[in-house]
N, CA, C and O atoms as a MOPAC input file, in Angstrom:
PM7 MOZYME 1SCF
protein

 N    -10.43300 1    -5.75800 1    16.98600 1
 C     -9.70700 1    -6.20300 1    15.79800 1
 C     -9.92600 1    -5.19700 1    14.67200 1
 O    -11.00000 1    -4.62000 1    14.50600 1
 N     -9.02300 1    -5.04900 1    14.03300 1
 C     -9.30800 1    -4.16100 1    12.40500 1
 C     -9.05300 1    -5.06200 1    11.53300 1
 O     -8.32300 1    -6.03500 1    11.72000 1
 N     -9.60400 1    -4.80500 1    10.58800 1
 C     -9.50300 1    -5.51600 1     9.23800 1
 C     -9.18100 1    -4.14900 1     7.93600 1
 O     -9.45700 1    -2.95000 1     7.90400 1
 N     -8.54500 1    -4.99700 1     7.08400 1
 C     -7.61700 1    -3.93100 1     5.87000 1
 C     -7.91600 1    -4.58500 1     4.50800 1
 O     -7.39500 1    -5.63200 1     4.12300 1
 N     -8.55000 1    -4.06800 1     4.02100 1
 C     -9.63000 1    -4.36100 1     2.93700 1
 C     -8.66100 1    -3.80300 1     1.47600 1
 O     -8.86100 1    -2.60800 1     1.26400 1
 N     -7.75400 1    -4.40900 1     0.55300 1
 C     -7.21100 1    -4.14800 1    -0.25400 1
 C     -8.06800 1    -3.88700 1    -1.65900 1
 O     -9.21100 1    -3.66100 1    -1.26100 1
 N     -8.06300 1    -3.83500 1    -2.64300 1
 C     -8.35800 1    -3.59900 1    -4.13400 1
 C     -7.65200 1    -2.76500 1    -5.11300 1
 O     -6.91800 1    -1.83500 1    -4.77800 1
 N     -7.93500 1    -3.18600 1    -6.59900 1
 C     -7.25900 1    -2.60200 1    -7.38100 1
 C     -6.07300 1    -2.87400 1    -8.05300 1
 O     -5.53800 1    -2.13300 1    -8.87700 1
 N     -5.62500 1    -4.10600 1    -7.62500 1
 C     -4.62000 1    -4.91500 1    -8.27700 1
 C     -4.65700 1    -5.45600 1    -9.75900 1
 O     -5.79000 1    -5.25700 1   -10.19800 1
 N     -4.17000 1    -5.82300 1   -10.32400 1
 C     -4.72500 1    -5.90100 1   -12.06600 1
 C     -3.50900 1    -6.51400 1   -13.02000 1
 O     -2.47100 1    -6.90900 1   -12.48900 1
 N     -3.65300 1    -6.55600 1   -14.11500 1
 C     -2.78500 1    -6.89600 1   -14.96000 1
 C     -2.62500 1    -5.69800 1   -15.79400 1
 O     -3.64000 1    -5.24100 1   -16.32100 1
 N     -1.21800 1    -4.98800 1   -16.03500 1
 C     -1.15700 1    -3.77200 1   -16.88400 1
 C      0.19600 1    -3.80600 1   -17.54000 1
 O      1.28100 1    -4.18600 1   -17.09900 1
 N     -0.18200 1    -3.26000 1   -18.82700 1
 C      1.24400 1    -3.30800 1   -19.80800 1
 C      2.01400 1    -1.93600 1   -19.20300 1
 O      1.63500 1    -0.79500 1   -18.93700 1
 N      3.28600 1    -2.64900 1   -19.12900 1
 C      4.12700 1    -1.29400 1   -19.28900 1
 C      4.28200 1    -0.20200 1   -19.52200 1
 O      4.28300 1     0.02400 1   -20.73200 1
 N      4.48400 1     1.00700 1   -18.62800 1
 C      4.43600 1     2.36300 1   -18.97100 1
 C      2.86000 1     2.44900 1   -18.70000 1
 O      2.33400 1     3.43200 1   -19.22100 1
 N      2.11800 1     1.70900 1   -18.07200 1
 C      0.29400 1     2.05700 1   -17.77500 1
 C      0.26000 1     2.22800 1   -16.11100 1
 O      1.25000 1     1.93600 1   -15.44100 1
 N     -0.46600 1     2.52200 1   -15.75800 1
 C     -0.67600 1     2.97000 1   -14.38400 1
 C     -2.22300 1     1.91800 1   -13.84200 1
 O     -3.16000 1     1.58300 1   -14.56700 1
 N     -2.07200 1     1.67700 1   -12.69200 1
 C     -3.23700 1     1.63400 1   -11.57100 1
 C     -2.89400 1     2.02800 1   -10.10700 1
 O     -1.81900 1     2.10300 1    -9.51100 1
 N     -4.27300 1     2.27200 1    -9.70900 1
 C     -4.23700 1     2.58800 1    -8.33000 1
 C     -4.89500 1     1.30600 1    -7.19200 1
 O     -5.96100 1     0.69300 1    -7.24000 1
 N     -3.85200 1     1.24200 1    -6.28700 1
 C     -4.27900 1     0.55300 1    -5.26300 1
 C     -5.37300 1     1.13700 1    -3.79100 1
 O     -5.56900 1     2.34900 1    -3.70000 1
 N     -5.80500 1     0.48900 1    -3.07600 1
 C     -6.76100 1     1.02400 1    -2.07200 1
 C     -6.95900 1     0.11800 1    -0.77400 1
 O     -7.18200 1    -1.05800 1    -0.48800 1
 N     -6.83300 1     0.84800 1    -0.40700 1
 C     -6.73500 1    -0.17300 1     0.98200 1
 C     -7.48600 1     0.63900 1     2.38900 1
 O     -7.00200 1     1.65300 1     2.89100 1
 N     -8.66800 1     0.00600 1     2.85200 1
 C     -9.36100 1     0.58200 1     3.99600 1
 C     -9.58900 1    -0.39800 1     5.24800 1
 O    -10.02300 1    -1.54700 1     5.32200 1
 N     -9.23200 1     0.30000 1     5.97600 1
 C     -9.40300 1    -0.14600 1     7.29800 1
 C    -10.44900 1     0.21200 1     7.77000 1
 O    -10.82000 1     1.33600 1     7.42900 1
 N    -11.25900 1    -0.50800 1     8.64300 1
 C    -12.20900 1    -0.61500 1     9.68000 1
 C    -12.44100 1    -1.65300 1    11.00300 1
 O    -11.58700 1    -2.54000 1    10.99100 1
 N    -13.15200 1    -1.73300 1    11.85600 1
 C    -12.69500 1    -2.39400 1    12.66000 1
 C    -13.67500 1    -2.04000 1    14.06600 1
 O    -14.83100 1    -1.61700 1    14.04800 1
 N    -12.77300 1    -2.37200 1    15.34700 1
 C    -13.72400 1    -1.66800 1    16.72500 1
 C    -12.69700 1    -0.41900 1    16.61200 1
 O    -11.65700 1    -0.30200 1    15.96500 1
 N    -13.41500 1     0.52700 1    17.53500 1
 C    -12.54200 1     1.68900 1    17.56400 1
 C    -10.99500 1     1.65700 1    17.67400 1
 O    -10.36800 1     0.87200 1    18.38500 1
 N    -10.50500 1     2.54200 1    16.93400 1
 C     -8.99300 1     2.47800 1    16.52500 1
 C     -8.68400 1     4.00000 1    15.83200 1
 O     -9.41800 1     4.66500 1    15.10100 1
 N     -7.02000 1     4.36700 1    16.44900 1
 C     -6.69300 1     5.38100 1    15.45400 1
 C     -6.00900 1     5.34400 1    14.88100 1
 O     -5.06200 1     4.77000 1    15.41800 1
 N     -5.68500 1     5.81300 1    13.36800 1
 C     -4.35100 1     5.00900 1    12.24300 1
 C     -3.46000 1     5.75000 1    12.71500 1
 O     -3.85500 1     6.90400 1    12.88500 1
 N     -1.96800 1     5.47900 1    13.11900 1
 C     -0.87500 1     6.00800 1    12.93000 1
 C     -0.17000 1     5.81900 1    11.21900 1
 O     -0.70400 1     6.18100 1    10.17000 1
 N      0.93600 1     5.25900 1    11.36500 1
 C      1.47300 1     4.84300 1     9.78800 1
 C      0.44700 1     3.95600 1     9.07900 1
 O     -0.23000 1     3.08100 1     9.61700 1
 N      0.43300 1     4.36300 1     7.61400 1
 C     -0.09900 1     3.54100 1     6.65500 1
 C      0.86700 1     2.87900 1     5.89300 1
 O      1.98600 1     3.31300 1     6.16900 1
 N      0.88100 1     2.08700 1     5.12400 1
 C      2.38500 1     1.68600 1     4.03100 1
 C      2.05900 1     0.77700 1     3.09700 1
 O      1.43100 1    -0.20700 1     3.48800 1
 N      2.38300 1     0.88200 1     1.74200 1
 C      2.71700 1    -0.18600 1     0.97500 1
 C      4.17200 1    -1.19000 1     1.44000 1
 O      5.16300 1    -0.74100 1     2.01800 1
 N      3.94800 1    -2.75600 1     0.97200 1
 C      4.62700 1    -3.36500 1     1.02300 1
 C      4.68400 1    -3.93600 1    -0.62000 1
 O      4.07400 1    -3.38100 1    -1.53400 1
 N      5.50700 1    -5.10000 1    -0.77900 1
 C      5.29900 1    -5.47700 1    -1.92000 1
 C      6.43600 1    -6.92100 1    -1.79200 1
 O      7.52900 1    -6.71900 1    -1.26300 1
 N      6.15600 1    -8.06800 1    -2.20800 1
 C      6.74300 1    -9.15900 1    -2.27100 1
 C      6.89100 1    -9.82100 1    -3.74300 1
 O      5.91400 1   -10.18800 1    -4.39600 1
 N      8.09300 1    -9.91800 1    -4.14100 1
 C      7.77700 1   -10.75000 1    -5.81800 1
 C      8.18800 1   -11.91100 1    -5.25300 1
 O      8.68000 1   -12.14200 1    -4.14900 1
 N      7.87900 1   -12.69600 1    -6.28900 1
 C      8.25300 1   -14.67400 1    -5.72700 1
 C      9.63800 1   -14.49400 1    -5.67800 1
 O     10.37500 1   -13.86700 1    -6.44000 1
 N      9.88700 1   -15.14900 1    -4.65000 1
 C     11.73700 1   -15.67100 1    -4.52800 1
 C     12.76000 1   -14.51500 1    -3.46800 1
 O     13.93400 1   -14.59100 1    -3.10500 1
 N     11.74600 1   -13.54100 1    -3.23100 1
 C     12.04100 1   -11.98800 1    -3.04800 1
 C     11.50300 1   -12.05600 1    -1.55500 1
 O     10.59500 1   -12.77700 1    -1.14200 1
 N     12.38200 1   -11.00200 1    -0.72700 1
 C     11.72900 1   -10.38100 1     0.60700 1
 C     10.74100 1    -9.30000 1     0.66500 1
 O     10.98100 1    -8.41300 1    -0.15500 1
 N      9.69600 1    -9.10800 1     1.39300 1
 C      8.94600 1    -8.49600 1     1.54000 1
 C      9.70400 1    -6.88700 1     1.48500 1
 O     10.87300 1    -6.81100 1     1.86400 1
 N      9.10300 1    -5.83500 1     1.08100 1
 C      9.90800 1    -4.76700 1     0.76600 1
 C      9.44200 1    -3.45400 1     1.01900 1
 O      9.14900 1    -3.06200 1    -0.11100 1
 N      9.16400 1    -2.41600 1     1.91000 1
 C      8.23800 1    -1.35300 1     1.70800 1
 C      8.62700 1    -0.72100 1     0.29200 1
 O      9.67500 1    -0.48000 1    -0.30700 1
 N      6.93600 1    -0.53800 1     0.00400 1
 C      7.13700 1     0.72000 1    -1.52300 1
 C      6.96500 1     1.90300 1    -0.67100 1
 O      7.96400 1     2.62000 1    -0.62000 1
 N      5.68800 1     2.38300 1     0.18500 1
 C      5.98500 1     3.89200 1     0.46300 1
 C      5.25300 1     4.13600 1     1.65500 1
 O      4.72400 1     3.05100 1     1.89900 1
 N      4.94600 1     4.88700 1     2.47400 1
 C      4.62700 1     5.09700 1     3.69900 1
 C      4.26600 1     6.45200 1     4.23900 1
 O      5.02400 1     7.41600 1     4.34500 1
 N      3.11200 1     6.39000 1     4.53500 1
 C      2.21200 1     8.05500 1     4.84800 1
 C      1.83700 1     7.80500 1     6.59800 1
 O      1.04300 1     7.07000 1     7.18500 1
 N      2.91900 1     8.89000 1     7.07400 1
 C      2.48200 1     9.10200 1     8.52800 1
 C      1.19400 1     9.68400 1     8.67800 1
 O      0.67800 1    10.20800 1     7.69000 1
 N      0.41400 1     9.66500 1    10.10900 1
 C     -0.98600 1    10.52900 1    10.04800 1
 C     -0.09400 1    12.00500 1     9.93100 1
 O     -0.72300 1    12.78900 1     9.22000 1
 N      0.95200 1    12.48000 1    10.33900 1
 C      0.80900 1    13.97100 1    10.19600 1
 C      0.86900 1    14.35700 1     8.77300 1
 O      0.65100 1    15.51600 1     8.42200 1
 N      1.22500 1    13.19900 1     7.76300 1
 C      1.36700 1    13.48900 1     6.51700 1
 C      2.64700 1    13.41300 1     5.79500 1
 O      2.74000 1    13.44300 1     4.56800 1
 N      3.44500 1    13.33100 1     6.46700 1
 C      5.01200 1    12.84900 1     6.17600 1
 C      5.19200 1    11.41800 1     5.00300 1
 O      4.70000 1    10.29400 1     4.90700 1
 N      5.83500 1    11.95400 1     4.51400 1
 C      5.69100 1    10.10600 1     3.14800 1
 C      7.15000 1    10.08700 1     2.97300 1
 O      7.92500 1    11.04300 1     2.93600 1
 N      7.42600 1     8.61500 1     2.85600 1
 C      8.39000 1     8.29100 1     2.19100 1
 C      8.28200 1     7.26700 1     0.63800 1
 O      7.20600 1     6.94000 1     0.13900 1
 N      9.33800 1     6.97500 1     0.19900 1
 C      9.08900 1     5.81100 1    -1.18800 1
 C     10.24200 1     4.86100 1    -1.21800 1
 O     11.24700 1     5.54800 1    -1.03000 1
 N     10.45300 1     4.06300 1    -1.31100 1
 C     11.35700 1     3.21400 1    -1.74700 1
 C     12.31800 1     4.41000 1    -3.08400 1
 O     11.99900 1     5.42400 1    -3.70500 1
 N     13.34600 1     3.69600 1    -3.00900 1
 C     14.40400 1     4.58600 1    -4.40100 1
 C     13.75100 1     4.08900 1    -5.79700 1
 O     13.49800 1     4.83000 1    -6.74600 1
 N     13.53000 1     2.72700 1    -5.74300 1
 C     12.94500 1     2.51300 1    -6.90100 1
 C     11.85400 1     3.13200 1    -7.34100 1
 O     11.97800 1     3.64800 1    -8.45100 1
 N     10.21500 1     3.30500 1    -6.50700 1
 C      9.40300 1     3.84700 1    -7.36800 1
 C      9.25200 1     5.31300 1    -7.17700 1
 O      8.24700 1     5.94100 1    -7.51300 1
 N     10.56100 1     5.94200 1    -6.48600 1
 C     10.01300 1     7.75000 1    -6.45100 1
 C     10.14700 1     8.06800 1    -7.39600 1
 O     11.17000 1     7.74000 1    -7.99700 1
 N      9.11200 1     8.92000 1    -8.03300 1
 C      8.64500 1     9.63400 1    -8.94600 1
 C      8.23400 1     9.07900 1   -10.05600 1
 O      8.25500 1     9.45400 1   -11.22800 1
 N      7.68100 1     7.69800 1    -9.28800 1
 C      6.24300 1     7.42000 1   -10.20200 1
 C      5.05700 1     6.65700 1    -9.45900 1
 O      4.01000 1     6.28800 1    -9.99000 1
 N      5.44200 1     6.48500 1    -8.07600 1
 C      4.17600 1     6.33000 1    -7.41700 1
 C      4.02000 1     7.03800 1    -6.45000 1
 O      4.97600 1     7.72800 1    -6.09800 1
 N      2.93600 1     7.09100 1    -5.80700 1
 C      2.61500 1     8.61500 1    -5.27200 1
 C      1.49400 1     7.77000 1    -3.75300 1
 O      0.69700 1     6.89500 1    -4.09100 1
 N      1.55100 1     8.00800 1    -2.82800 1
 C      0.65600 1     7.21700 1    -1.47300 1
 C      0.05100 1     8.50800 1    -0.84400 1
 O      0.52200 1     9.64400 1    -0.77800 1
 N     -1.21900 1     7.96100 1    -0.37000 1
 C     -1.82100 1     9.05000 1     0.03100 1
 C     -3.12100 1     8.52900 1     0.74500 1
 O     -3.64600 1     7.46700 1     0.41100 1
 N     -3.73700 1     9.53500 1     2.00000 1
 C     -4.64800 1     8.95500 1     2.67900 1
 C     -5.67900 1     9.95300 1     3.05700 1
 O     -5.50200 1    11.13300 1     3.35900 1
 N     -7.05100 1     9.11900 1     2.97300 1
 C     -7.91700 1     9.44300 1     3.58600 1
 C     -8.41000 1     9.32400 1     4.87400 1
 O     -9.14700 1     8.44100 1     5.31300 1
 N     -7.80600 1    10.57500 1     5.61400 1
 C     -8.33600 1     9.88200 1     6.87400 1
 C     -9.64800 1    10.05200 1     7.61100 1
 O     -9.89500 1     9.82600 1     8.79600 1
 N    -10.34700 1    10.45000 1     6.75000 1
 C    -12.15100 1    10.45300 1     7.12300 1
 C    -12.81300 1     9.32700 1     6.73600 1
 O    -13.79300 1     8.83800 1     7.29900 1
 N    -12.05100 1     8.78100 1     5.40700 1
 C    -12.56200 1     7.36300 1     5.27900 1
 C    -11.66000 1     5.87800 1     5.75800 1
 O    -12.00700 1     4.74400 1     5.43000 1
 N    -10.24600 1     6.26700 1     6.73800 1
 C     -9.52900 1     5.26800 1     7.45400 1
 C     -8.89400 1     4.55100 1     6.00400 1
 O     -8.96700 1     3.33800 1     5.80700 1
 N     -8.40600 1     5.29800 1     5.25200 1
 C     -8.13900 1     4.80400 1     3.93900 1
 C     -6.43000 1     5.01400 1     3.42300 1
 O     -5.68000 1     5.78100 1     4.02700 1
 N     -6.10900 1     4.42400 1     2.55300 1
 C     -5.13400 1     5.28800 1     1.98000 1
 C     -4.65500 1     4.07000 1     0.13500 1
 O     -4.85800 1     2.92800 1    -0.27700 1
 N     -4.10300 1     5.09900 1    -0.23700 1
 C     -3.89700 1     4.62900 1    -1.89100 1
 C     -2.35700 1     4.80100 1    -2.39100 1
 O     -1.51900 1     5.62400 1    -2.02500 1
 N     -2.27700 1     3.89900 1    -3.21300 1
 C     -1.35700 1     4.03700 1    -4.20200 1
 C     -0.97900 1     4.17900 1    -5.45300 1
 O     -0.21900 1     3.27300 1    -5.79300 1
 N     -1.17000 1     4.83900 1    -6.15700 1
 C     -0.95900 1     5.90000 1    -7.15600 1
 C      0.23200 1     4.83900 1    -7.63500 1
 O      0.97800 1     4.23500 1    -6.86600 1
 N      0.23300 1     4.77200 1    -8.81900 1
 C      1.64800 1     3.35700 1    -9.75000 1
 C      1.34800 1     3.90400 1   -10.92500 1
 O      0.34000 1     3.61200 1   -11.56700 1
 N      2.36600 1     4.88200 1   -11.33800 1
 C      2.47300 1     5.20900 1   -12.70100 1
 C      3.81300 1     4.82700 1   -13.58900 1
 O      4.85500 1     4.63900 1   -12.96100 1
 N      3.82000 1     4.74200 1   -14.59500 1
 C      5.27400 1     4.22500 1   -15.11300 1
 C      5.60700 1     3.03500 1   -15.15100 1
 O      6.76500 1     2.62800 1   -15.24800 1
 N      4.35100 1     2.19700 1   -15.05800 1
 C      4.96400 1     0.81700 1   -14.35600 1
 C      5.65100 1    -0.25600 1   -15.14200 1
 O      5.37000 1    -0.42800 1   -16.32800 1
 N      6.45900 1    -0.91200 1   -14.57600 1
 C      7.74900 1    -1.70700 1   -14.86400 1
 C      7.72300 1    -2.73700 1   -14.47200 1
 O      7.42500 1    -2.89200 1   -13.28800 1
 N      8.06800 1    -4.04300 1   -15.42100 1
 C      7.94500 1    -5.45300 1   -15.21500 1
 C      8.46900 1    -5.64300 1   -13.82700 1
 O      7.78700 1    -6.40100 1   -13.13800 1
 N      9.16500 1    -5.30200 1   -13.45700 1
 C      9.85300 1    -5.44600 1   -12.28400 1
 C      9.15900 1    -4.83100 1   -10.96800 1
 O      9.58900 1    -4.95000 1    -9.82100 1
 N      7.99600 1    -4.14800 1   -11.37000 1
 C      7.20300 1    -3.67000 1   -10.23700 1
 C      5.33500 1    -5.13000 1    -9.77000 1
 O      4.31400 1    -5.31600 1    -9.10700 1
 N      6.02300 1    -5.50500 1   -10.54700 1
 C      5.15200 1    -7.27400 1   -10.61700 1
 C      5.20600 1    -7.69600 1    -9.49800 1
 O      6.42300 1    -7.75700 1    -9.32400 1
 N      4.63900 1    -8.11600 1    -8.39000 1
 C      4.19300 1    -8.77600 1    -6.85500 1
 C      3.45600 1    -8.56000 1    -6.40900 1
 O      2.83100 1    -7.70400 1    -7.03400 1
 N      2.79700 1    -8.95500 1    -5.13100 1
 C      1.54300 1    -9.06000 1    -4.74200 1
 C      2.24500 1    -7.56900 1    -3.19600 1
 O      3.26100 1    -7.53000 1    -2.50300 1
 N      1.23000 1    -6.80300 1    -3.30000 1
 C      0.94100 1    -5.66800 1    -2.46300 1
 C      0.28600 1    -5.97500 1    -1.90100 1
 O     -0.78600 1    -6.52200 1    -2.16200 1
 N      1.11300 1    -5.49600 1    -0.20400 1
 C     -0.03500 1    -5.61900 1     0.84400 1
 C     -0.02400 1    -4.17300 1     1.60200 1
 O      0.81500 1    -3.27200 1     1.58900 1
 N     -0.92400 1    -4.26300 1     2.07900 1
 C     -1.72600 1    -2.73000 1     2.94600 1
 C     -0.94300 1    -3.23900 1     4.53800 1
 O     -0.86600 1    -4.38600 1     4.97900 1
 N     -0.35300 1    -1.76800 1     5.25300 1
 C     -0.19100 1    -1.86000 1     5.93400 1
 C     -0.52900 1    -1.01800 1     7.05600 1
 O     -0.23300 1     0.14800 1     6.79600 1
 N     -1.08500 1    -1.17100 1     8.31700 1
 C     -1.42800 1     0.30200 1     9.08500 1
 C     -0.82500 1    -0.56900 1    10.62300 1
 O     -0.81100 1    -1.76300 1    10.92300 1
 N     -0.47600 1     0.38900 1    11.18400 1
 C      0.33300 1     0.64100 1    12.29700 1
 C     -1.30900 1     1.59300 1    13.37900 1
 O     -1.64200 1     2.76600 1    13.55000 1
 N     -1.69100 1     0.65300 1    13.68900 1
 C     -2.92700 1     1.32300 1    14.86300 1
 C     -2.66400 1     1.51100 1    16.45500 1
 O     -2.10200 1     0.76800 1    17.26000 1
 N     -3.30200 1     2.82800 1    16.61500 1
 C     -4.01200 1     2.60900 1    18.04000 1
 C     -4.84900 1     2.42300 1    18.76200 1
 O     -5.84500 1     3.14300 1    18.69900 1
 N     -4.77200 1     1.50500 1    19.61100 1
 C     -5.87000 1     1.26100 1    20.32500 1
 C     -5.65400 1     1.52000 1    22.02400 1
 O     -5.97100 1     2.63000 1    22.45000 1
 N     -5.10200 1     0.46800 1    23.00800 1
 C     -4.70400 1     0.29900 1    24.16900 1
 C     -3.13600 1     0.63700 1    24.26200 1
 O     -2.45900 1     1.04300 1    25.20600 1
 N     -2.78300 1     0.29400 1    22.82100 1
 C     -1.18400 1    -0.40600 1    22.52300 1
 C     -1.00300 1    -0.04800 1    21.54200 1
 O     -2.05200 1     0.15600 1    20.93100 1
 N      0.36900 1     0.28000 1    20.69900 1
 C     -0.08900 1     0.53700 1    19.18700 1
 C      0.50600 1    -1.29000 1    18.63300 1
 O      1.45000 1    -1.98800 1    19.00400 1
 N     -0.56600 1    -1.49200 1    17.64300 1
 C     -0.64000 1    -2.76700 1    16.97000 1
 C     -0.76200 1    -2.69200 1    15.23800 1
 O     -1.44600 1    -1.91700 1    14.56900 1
 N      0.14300 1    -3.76800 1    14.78700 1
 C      0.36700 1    -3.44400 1    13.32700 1
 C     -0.77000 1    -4.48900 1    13.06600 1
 O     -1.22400 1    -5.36200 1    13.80700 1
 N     -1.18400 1    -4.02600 1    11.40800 1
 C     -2.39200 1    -5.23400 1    10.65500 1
 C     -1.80600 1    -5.48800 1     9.54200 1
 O     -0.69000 1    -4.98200 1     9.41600 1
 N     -2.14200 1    -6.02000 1     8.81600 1
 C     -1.52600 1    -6.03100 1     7.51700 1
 C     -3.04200 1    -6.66600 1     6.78500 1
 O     -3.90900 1    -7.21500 1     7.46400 1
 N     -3.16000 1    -6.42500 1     5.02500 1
 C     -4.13100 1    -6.38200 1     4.36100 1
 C     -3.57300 1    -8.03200 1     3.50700 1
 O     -2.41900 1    -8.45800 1     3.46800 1
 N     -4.61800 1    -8.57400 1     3.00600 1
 C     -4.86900 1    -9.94700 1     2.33600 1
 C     -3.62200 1    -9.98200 1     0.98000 1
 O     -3.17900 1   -11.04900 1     0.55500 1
 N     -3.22000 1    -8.71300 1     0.47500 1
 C     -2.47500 1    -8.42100 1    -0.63400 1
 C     -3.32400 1    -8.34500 1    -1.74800 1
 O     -4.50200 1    -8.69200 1    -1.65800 1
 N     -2.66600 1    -7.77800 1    -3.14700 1
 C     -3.26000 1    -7.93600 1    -3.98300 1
 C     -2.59400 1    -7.78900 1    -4.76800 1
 O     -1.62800 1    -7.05900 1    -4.54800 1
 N     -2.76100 1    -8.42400 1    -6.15000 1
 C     -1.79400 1    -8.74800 1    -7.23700 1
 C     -1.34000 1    -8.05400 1    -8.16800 1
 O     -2.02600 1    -7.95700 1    -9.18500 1
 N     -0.19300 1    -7.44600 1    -8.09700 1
 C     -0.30400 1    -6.63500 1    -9.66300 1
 C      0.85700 1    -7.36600 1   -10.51000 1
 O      1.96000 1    -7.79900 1   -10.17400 1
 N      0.13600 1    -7.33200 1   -11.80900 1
 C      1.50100 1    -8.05100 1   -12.89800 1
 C      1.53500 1    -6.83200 1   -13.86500 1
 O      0.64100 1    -6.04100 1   -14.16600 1
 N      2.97700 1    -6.92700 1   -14.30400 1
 C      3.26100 1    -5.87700 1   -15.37600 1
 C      3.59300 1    -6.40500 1   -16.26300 1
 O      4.56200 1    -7.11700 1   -16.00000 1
 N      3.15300 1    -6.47200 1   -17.71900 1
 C      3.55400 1    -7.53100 1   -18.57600 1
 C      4.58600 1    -6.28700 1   -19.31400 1
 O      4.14700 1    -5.14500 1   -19.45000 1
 N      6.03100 1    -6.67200 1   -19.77400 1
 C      6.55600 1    -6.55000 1   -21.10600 1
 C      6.56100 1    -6.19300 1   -22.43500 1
 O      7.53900 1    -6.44700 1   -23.13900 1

Protein backbone atom coordinates (compact mmCIF):
# COMPACT_ATOMS: atom_id res chain seq x y z
CA UNK A 1 0.00 0.00 0.00
CA UNK A 2 1.26 3.76 -0.35
CA UNK A 3 0.04 6.44 1.46
CA UNK A 4 0.10 10.40 0.14
CA UNK A 5 0.66 12.66 2.86
CA UNK A 6 -0.70 16.26 1.76
CA UNK A 7 0.14 19.83 3.57
CA UNK A 8 0.15 23.37 3.15
CA UNK A 9 -3.29 24.29 2.48
CA UNK A 10 -4.29 27.66 4.21
CA UNK A 11 -6.38 30.62 4.02
CA UNK A 12 -4.80 33.48 1.69
CA UNK A 13 -5.93 36.89 0.40
CA UNK A 14 -5.81 37.46 -3.11
CA UNK A 15 -2.92 38.02 -5.32
CA UNK A 16 -0.81 35.92 -2.19
CA UNK A 17 0.70 32.68 -2.89
CA UNK A 18 1.18 29.15 -0.99
CA UNK A 19 2.74 26.06 -1.65
CA UNK A 20 1.27 22.69 -1.50
CA UNK A 21 3.23 19.22 -0.70
CA UNK A 22 2.42 16.06 -1.02
CA UNK A 23 4.69 12.78 -0.20
CA UNK A 24 4.32 9.47 -0.79
CA UNK A 25 5.63 6.50 1.00
CA UNK A 26 4.61 3.17 1.40
CA UNK A 27 6.05 -0.77 0.64
CA UNK A 28 8.24 -0.58 -2.28
CA UNK A 29 6.87 1.35 -5.23
CA UNK A 30 7.95 3.50 -8.25
CA UNK A 31 6.14 6.99 -8.98
CA UNK A 32 5.09 7.30 -12.49
CA UNK A 33 2.63 10.55 -12.84
CA UNK A 34 2.21 12.91 -9.97
CA UNK A 35 -0.87 15.54 -10.23
CA UNK A 36 -2.81 18.11 -8.63
CA UNK A 37 -6.50 17.79 -8.55
CA UNK A 38 -8.82 20.27 -7.13
CA UNK A 39 -12.70 20.12 -6.31
CA UNK A 40 -14.82 23.37 -5.26
CA UNK A 41 -18.34 22.54 -3.66
CA UNK A 42 -21.01 21.93 -6.32
CA UNK A 43 -18.03 21.39 -8.89
CA UNK A 44 -16.28 18.20 -10.56
CA UNK A 45 -13.12 17.12 -9.56
CA UNK A 46 -10.60 18.87 -12.01
CA UNK A 47 -6.78 18.36 -12.69
CA UNK A 48 -4.65 21.64 -11.90
CA UNK A 49 -1.25 20.19 -13.19
CA UNK A 50 0.71 17.08 -13.68
CA UNK A 51 4.57 16.11 -13.60
CA UNK A 52 5.53 12.89 -15.45
CA UNK A 53 8.73 11.01 -13.85
CA UNK A 54 10.61 12.00 -17.10
CA UNK A 55 9.66 15.52 -16.19
CA UNK A 56 7.10 16.50 -18.70
CA UNK A 57 4.25 18.93 -16.93
CA UNK A 58 1.19 20.03 -17.89
CA UNK A 59 -1.48 22.86 -16.17
CA UNK A 60 -4.92 23.32 -16.50
CA UNK A 61 -5.64 26.80 -18.86
CA UNK A 62 -6.71 28.41 -15.87
CA UNK A 63 -3.68 28.38 -13.56
CA UNK A 64 -0.71 28.49 -16.33
CA UNK A 65 1.45 30.98 -15.44
CA UNK A 66 0.85 31.17 -12.00
CA UNK A 67 1.26 27.83 -10.61
CA UNK A 68 4.16 25.95 -11.17
CA UNK A 69 4.33 21.61 -10.01
CA UNK A 70 7.32 20.04 -9.41
CA UNK A 71 8.97 16.88 -7.88
CA UNK A 72 11.23 15.42 -5.77
CA UNK A 73 12.04 12.29 -6.65
CA UNK A 74 14.64 11.35 -3.94
CA UNK A 75 12.18 12.34 -1.48
CA UNK A 76 8.90 10.48 -3.50
CA UNK A 77 7.52 14.02 -3.33
CA UNK A 78 6.14 16.64 -5.40
CA UNK A 79 4.66 20.45 -4.90
CA UNK A 80 2.62 23.07 -5.95
CA UNK A 81 3.76 26.38 -6.33
CA UNK A 82 0.04 28.86 -6.35
CA UNK A 83 0.93 32.25 -7.08
CA UNK A 84 -1.59 34.94 -8.11
CA UNK A 85 -4.20 33.41 -6.34
CA UNK A 86 -7.87 33.94 -7.14
CA UNK A 87 -11.11 33.51 -5.28
CA UNK A 88 -11.97 31.13 -7.70
CA UNK A 89 -8.90 29.00 -7.09
CA UNK A 90 -10.79 28.13 -3.48
CA UNK A 91 -11.27 24.01 -3.07
CA UNK A 92 -9.91 21.37 -1.43
CA UNK A 93 -6.61 19.80 -3.36
CA UNK A 94 -5.82 16.46 -3.59
CA UNK A 95 -2.34 14.72 -4.34
CA UNK A 96 -2.28 12.40 -6.92
CA UNK A 97 0.41 9.60 -7.97
CA UNK A 98 -0.08 7.00 -10.53
CA UNK A 99 2.46 4.00 -9.03
CA UNK A 100 4.33 1.02 -9.76
CA UNK A 101 4.38 -1.85 -8.27
CA UNK A 102 3.18 -5.46 -9.87
CA UNK A 103 0.55 -3.29 -11.85
CA UNK A 104 0.51 0.33 -12.21
CA UNK A 105 -2.07 1.60 -9.41
CA UNK A 106 -3.42 5.14 -8.78
CA UNK A 107 -3.56 6.69 -4.84
CA UNK A 108 -4.90 9.69 -4.19
CA UNK A 109 -3.96 12.05 -0.96
CA UNK A 110 -6.65 13.05 2.06
CA UNK A 111 -6.89 16.72 0.25
CA UNK A 112 -6.27 19.85 1.64
CA UNK A 113 -7.97 23.08 1.85
CA UNK A 114 -7.19 26.18 0.30
CA UNK A 115 -9.57 29.34 0.54
CA UNK A 116 -8.89 32.55 -1.24
CA UNK A 117 -10.64 35.30 0.33
CA UNK A 118 -11.64 38.57 -1.83
Amino acid sequence: QVQLVESGGGLVQAGGSLRLSCAASGSPFSLNTMAWYRQAPGKQRELVAAAASGGTTNYADTVKGRFTISRDNAKNTVYLQMSSLKAEDTAVYYCYAAVVRSRLESYWGQGTQVTVSS
